[in-house]
Backbone as CSV, one residue per row, in Angstrom:
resi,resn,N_x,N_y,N_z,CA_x,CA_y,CA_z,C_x,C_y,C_z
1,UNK,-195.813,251.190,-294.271,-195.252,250.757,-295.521,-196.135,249.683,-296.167
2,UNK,-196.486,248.601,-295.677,-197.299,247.607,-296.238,-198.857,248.035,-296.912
3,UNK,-199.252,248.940,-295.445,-200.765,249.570,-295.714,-200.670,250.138,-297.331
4,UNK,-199.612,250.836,-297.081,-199.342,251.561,-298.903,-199.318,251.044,-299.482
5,UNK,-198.469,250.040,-299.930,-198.161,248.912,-300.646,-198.934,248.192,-301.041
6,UNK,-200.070,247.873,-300.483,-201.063,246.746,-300.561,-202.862,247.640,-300.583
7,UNK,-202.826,249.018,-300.077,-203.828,249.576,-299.729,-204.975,248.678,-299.749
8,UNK,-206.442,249.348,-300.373,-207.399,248.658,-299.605,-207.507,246.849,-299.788
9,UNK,-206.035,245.680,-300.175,-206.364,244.929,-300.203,-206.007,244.070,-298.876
10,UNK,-205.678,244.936,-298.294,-205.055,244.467,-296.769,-205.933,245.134,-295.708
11,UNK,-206.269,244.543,-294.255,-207.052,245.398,-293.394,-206.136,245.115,-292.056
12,UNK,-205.496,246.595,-291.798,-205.238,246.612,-290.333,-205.774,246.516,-289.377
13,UNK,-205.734,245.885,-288.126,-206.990,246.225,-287.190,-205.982,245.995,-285.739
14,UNK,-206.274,247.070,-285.291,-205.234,247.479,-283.644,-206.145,247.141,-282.518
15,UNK,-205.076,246.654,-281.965,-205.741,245.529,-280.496,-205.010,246.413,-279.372
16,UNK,-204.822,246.559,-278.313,-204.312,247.114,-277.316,-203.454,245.481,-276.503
17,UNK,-201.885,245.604,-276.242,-201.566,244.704,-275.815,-200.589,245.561,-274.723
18,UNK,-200.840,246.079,-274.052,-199.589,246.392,-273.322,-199.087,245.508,-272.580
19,UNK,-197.464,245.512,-272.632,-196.921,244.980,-271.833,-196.151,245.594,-270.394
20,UNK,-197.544,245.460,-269.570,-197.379,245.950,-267.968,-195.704,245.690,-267.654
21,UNK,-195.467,244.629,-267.424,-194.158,244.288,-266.560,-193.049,244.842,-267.486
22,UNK,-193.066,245.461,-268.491,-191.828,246.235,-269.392,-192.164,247.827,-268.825
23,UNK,-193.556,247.929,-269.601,-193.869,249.705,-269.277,-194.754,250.084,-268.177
24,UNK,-193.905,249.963,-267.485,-194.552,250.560,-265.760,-195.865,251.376,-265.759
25,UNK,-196.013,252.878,-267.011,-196.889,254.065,-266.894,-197.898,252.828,-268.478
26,UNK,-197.807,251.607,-268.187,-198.979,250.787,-269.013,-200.528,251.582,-269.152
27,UNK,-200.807,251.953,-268.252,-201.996,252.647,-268.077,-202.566,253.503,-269.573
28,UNK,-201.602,254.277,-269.537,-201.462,255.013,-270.427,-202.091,254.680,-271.827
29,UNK,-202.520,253.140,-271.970,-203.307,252.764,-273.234,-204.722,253.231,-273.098
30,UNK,-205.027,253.657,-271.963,-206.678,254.125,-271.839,-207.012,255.860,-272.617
31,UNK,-205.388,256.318,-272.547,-205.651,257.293,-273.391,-206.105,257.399,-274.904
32,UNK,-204.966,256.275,-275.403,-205.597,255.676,-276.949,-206.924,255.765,-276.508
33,UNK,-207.577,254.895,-276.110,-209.538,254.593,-276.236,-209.807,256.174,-276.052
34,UNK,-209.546,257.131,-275.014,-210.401,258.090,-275.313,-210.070,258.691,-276.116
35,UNK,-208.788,258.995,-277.030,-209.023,259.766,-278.252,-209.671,259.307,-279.605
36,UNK,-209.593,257.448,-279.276,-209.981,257.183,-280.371,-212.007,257.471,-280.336
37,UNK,-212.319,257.606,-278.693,-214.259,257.949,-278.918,-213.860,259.395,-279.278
38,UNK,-213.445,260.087,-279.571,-213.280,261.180,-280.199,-212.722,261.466,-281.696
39,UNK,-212.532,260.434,-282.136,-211.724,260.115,-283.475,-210.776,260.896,-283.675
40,UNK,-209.784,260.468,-282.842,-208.463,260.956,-282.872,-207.469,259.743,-282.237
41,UNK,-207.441,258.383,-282.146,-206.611,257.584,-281.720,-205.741,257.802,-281.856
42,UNK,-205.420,257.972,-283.382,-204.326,258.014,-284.233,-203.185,258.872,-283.566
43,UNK,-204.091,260.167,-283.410,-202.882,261.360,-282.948,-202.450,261.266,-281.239
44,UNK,-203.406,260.677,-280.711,-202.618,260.049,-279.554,-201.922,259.152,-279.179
45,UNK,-202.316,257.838,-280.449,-201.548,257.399,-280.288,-199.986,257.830,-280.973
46,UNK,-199.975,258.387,-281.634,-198.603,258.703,-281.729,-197.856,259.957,-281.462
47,UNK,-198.718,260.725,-280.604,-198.048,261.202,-279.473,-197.474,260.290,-278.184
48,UNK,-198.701,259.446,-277.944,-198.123,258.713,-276.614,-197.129,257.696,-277.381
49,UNK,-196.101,257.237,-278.282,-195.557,256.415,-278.797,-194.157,257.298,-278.812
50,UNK,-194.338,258.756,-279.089,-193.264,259.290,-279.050,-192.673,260.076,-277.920
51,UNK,-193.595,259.695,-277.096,-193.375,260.240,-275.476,-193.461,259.457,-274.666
52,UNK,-192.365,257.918,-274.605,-192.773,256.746,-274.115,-192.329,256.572,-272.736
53,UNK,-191.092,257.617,-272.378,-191.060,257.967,-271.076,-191.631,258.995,-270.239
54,UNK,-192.608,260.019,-270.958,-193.278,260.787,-270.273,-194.583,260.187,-269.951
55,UNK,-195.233,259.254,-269.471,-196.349,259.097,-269.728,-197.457,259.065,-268.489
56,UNK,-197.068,260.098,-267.500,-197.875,260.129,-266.223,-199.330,260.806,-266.748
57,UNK,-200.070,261.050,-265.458,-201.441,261.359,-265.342,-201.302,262.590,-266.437
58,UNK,-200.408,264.036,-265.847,-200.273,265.111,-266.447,-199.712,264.810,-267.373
59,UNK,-198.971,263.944,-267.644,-198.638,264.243,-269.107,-199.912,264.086,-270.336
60,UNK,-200.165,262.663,-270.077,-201.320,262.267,-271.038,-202.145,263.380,-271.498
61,UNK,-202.560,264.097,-270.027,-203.497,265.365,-269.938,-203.185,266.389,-271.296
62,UNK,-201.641,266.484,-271.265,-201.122,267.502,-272.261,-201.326,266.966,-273.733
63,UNK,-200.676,265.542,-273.643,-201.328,264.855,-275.189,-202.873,265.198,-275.620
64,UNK,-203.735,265.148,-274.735,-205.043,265.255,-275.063,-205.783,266.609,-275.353
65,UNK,-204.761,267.683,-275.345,-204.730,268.875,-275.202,-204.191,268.859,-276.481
66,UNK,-203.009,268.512,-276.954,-201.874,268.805,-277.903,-203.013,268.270,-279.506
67,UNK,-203.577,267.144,-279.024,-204.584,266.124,-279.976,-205.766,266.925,-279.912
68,UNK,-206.142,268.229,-279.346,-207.479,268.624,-279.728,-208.456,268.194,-278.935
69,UNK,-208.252,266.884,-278.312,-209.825,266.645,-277.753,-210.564,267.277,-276.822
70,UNK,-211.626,267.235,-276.418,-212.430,267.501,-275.260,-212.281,267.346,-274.372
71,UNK,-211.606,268.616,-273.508,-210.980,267.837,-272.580,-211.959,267.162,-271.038
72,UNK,-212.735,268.249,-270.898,-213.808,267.661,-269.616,-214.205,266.652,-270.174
73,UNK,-214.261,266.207,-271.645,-214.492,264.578,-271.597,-213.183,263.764,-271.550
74,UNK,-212.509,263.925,-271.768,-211.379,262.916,-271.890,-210.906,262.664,-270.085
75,UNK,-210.982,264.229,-269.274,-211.187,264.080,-267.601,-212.206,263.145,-267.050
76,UNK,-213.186,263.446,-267.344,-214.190,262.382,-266.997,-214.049,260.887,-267.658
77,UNK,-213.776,260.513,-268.607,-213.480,259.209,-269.440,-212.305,258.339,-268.456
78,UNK,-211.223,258.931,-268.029,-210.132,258.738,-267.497,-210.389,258.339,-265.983
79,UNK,-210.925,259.457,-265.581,-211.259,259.673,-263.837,-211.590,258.388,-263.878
80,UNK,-213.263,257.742,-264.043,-214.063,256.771,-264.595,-213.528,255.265,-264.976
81,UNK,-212.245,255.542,-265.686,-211.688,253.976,-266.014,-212.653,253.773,-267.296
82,UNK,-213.565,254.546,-268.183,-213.829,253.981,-269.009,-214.336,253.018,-269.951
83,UNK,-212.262,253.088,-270.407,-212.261,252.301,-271.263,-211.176,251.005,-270.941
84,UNK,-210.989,250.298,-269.779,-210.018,249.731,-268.765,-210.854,248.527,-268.952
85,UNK,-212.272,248.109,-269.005,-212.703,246.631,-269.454,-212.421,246.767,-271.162
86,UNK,-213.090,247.301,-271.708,-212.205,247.022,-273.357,-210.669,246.568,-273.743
87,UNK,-209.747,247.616,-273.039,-208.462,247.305,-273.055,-208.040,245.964,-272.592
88,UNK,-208.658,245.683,-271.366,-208.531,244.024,-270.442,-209.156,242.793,-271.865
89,UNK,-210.411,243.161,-272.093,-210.605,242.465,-273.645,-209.922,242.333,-274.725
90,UNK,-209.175,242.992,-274.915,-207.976,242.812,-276.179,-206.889,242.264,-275.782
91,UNK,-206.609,242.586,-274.294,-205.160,241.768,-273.977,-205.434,240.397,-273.725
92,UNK,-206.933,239.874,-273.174,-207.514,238.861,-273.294,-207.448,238.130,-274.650
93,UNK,-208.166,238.428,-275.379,-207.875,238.066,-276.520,-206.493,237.739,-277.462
94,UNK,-205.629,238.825,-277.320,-204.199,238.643,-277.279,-203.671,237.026,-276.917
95,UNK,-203.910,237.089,-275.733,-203.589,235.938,-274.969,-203.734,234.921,-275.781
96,UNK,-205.301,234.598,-275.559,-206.147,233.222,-276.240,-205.459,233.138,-277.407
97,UNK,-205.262,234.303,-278.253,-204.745,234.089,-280.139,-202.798,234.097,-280.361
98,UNK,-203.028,233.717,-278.856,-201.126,233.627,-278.891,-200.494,234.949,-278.812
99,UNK,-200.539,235.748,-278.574,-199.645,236.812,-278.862,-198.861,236.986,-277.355
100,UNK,-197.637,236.939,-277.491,-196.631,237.205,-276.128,-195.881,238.163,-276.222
101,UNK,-195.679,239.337,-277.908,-194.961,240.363,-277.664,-195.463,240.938,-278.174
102,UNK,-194.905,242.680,-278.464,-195.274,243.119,-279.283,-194.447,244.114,-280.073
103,UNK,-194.783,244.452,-281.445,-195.813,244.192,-281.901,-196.039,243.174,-282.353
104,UNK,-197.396,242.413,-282.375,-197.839,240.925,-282.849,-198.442,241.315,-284.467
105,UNK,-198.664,240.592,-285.373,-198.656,240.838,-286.597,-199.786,239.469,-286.889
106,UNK,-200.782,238.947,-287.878,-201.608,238.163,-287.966,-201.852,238.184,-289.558
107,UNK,-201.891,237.213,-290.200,-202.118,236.962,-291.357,-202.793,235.892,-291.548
108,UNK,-204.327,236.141,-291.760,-205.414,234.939,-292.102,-205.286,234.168,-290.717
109,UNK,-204.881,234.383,-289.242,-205.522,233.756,-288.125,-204.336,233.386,-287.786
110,UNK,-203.016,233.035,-288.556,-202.084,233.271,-287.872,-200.810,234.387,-287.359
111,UNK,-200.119,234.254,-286.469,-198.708,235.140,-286.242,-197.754,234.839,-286.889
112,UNK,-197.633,235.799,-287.213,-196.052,236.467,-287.809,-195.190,236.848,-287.024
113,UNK,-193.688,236.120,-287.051,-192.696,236.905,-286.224,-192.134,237.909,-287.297
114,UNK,-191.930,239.092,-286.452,-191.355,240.257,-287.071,-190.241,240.376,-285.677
115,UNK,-189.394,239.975,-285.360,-188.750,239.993,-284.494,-187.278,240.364,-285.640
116,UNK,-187.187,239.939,-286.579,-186.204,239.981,-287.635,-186.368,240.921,-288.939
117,UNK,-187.198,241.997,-288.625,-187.800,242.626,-290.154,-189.616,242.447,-290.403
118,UNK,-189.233,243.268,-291.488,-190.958,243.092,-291.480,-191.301,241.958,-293.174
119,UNK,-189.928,241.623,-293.131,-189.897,241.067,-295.014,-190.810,239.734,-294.924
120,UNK,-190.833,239.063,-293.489,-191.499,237.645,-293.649,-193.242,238.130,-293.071
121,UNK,-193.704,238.945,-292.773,-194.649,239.427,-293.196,-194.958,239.722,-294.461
122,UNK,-194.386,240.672,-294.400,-194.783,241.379,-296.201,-194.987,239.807,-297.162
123,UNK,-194.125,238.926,-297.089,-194.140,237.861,-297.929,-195.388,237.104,-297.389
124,UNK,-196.018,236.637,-296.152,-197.090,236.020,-295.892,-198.401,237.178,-296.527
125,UNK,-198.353,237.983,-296.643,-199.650,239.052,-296.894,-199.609,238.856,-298.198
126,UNK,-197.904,238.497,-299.108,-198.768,238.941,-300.569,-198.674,237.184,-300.769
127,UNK,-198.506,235.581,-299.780,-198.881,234.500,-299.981,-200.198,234.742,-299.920
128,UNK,-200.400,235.015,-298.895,-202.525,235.565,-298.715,-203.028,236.171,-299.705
129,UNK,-202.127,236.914,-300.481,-203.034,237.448,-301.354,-203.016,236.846,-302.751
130,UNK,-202.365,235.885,-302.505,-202.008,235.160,-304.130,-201.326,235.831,-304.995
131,UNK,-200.126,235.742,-304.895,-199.292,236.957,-305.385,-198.382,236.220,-305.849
């Protein structure tokens, strides 16, 4: 909704934060990275978003199937671990820039709680934007 709203004067940018001790099959964010080296994040990720209790080895397998990708690469990417130091880097980062839930939200370097709506965002993005 906002992206629309605001198009190219706003820039999204997605961090990987899972929260291990909530979602047990956490792992499962390494699938994002390999669809996204295939330019397809998107569709995995929102396959794996809408399949938040299916999310074992075989399942993923089927997302990555369902998303088109390659699959002897996405087998090998996985087997490998990848993309498991990148992901550790964003939750790192996470950390350092405060973020303790999610989703975390950032406007000009700081957080936004959206714990209540997304309206006190939307209102810091169009303060940022001089609105």
């Amino acid at each position: 909704m906002l992206l629309k709203h605001f198009g190219d004067r706003l820039r999204f940018v997605y961090r990987h934060f899972p929260l291990v001790e909530v979602h047990p099959h956490a792992s499962w964010r390494r699938g994002r990275r390999g669809g996204g080296a295939q330019h397809k994040f998107w569709q995995m990720h929102d396959l794996l978003f809408e399949n938040q209790l299916h999310l074992k080895a075989n399942n993923l397998r089927q997302y990555a199937l369902r998303a088109e990708l390659d699959l002897d690469r996405y087998d090998y990417e996985m087997k490998e671990h990848l993309y498991l130091q990148r992901v550790h880097e964003h939750i790192d980062g996470g950390v350092k820039s405060g973020v303790r839930s999610t989703p975390a939200f950032f406007v000009n370097g700081g957080v936004e709680d959206v714990s209540f709506g997304l309206e006190r965002l939307e209102k810091a993005v169009e303060a940022a934007l001089g609105k």
